[in-house]
C-alpha positions as CSV (number, residue, x, y, z in Angstrom):
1,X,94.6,112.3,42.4
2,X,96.0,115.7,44.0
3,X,94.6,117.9,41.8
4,X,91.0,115.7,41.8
5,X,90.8,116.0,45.6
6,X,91.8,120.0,45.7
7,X,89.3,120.6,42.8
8,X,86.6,118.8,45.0
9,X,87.8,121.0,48.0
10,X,87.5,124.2,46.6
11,X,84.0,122.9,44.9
12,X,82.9,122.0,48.6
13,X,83.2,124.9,50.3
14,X,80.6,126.3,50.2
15,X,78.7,123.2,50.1
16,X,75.6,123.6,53.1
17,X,76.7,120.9,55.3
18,X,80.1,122.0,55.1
19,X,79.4,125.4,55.6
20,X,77.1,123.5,58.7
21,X,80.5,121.7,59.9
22,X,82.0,125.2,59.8
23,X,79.6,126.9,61.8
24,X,79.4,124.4,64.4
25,X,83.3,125.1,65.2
26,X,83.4,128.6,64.4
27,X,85.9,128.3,61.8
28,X,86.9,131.7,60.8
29,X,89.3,131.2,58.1
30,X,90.0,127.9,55.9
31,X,88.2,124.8,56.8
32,X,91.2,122.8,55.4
33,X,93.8,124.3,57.7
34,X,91.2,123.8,60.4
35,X,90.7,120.3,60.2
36,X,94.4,120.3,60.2
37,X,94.9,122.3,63.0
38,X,92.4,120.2,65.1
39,X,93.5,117.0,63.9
40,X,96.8,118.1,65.7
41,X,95.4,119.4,68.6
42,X,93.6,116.1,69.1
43,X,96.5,113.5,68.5
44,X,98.5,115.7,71.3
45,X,96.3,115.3,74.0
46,X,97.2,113.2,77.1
47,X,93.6,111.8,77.2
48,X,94.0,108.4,74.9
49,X,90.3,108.5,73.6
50,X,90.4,112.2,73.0
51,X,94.2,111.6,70.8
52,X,92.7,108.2,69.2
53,X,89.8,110.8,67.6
54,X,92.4,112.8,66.5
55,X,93.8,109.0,64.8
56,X,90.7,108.7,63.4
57,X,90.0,111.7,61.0
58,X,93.8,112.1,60.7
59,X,93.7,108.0,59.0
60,X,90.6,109.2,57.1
61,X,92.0,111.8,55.5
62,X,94.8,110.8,54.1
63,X,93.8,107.0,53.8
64,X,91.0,107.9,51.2
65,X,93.0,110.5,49.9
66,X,90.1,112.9,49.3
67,X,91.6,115.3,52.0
68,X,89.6,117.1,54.4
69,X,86.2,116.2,53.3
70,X,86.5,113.0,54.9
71,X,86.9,114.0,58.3
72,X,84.4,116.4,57.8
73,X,82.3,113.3,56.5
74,X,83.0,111.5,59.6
75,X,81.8,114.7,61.8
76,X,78.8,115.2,59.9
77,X,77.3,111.0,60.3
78,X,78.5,111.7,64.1
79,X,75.9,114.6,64.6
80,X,73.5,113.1,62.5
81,X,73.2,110.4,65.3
82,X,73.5,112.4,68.4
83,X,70.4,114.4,66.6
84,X,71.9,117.3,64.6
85,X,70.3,117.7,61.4
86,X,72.8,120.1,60.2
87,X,69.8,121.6,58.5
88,X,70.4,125.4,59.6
89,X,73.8,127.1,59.9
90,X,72.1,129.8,62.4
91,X,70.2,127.1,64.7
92,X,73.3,125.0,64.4
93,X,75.5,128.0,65.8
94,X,73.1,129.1,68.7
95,X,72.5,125.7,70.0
96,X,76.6,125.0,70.6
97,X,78.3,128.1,71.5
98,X,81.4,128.2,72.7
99,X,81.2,124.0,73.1
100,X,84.1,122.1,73.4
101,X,85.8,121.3,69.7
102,X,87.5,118.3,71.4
103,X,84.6,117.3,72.6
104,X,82.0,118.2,69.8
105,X,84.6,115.6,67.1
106,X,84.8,113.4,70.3
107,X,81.1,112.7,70.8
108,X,80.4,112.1,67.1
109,X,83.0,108.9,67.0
110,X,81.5,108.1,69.4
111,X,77.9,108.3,68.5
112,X,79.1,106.3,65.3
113,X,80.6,103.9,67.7
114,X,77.9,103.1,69.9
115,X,75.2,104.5,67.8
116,X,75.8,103.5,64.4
117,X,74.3,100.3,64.6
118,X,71.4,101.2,67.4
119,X,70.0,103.1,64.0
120,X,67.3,100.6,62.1
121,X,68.1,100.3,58.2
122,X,66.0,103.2,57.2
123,X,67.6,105.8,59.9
124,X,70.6,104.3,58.6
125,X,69.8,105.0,54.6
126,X,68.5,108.3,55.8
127,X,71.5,109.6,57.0
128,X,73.4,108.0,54.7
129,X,71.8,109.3,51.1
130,X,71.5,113.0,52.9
131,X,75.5,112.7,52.8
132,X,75.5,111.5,49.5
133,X,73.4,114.4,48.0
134,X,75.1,116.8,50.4
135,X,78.3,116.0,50.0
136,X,78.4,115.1,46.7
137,X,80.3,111.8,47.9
138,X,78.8,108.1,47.1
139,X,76.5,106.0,49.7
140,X,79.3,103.3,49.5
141,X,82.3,106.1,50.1
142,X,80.3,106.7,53.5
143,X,79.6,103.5,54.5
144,X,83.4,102.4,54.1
145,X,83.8,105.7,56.4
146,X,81.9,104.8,59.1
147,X,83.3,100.5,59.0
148,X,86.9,102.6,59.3
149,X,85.5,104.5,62.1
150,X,84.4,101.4,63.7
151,X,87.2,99.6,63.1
152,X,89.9,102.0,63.8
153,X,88.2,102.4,67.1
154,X,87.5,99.1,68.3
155,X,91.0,97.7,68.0
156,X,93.0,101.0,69.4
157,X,91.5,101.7,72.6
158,X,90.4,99.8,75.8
159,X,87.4,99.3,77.2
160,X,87.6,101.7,79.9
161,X,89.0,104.1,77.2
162,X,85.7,102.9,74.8
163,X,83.3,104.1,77.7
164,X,85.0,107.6,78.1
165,X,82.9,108.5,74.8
166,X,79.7,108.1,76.5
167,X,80.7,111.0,78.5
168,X,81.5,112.7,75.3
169,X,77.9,111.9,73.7
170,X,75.8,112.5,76.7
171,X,77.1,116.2,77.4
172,X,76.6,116.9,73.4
173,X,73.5,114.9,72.7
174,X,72.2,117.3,75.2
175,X,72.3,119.9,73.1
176,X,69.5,118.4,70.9
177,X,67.3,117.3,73.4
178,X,68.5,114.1,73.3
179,X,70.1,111.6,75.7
180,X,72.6,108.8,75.8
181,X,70.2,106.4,75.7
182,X,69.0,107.8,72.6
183,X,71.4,107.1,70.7
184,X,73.0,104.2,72.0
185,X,69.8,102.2,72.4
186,X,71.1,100.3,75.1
187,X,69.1,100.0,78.3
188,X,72.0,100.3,81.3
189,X,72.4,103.2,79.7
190,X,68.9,104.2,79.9
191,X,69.4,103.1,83.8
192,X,72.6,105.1,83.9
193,X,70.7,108.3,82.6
194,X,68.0,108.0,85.2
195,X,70.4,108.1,87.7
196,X,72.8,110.6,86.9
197,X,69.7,112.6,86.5
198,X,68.7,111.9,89.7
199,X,71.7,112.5,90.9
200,X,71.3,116.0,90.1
201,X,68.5,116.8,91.1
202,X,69.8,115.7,95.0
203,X,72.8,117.8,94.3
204,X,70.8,120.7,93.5
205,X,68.6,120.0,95.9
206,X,71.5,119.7,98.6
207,X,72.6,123.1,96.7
208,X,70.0,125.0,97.3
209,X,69.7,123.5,101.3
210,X,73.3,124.2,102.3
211,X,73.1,128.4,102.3
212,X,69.5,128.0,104.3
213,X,71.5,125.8,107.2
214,X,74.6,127.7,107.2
215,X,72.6,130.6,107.7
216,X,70.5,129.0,110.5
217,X,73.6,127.4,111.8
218,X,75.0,131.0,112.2
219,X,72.0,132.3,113.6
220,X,72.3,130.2,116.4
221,X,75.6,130.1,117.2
222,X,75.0,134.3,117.1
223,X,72.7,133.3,119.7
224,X,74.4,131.4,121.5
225,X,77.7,133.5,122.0
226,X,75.2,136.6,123.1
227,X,73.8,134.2,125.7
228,X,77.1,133.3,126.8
229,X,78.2,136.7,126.8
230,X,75.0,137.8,128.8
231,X,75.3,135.1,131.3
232,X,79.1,136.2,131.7
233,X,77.7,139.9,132.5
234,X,75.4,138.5,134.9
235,X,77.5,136.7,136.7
236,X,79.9,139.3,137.2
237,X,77.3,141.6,138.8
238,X,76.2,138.8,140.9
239,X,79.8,138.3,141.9
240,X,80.2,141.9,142.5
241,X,77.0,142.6,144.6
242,X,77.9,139.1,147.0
243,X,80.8,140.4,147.3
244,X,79.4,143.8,148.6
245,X,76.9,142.0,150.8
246,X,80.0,140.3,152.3
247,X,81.9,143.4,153.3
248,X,78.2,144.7,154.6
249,X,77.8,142.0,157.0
250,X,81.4,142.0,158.3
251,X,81.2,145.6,158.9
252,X,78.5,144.8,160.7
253,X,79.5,141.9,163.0
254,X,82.6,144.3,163.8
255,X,80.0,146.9,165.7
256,X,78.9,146.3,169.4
257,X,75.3,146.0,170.6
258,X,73.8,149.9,170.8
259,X,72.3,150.7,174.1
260,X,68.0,151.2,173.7
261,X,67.5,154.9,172.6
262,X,70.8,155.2,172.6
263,X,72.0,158.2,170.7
264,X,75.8,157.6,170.7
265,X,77.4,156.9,167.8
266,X,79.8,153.7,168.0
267,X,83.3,154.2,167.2
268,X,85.5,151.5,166.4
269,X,88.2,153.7,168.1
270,X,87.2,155.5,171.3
271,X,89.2,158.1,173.1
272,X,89.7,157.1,176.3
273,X,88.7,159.2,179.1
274,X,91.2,161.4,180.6
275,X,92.0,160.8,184.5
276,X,90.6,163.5,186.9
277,X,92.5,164.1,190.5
278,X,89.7,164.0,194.0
């Protein structure tokens, strides 16, 4: 069985959707030691939805014992019903660069979670016999998949842990045009998706407010210290000039009468006459 599954490895490689699978996470070298390497990287992470994916393709792989074409089977229904054909390896590429691995394998459990059976029968065979002839693997194979997917899922996590794929599949559905409503069918979540999206559009909208007020709030508190500090100046001259007009006027209070048409100055300190002898 060893040697079937590496034959049907090395025949797969360069199989379209594959080669698709690769693209999408920018796998540079081996898609085997990838899936590996991910499946690790998964299973280690503290977030209990994120390491129950990693569960997932890690049970799938070597519970079929076809090696990593299963997971990669499991990815590829996942996009299929958060809207990625999977048709081009170039449009596949440009439309999630530099997304999230974690949360690329993430949001397709969970698209199979809440979105496998949202999908009528046809959508269902659709997606199902593309696989088939894609993969080379049989409709039943990928059916069993995707009940293992469910299962798996459905008795290892919580509901609160359940919901944290919806997070998942709305940031990556996004990527297709699509929302979460769109693939889960389900009408709170349709509700939900209005919201959030209103939601946004206040934050932006509170965004693009908040430079225009702390600008006018800085304008007039600029405004306001200049009046203060002109008020300051002015009171100091005012202070200065009563004070002046004080001094004036008791200068003045200080000098006696003048004589009419008198010509004498007034001195605050007069010479006394000197005494003259008869």
């Amino acid at each position: 069985m060893v040697a079937a599954a590496g034959a049907l490895a090395a025949g797969l490689a360069l199989n379209p959707i594959v080669q698709a699978i690769s693209a999408l996470y920018q796998v540079a070298g081996s898609i085997n030691d990838f899936i590996d390497d991910h499946i690790d990287k998964l299973k280690r992470s503290a977030n209990e939805t994120i390491a129950c994916s990693g569960r997932v393709l890690e049970g799938a792989k070597f519970g079929f014992g076809l090696g990593y074409i299963t997971p990669i089977a499991i990815i590829a229904i996942g996009q299929f019903v958060l809207g990625n054909e999977l048709a081009a390896i170039g449009t596949v590429a440009s439309a999630v660069t530099l997304t999230n691995p974690m949360a690329m394998t993430c949001a397709a459990i969970g698209a199979i979670y809440y979105g496998w059976n949202a999908l009528s029968d046809s959508e269902r065979s659709a997606i199902l016999d593309r696989l088939a002839s894609g993969l080379e693997m049989g409709v039943e194979l990928l059916r069993a998949l995707v009940d293992f997917v469910l299962r798996t899922i459905k008795d290892a996590l919580s509901s609160k842990q359940l919901l944290a794929f919806k997070e998942f599949i709305t940031s990556q559905a996004a990527l297709f045009g699509r929302s979460l409503f769109d693939v889960t069918h389900k009408v709170g979540d349709l509700v939900k998706g209005a919201a959030d999206a209103a939601g946004n559009l206040i934050d932006q909208a509170v965004g693009a407010t908040k430079p225009v007020v702390q600008d006018a709030y800085k304008a007039v508190s600029d405004g306001a210290s200049v009046a203060v500090t002109a008020a300051g100046d002015a009171a100091k001259r005012a202070g200065k000039m009563a004070t002046e007009a004080v001094d004036k006027t008791m200068d003045a209070m200080r000098r006696p009468p003048a004589p009419p048409n008198s010509t004498v100055e007034w001195n605050p300190s007069p010479t006394p006459p000197k005494e003259t002898k008869d």
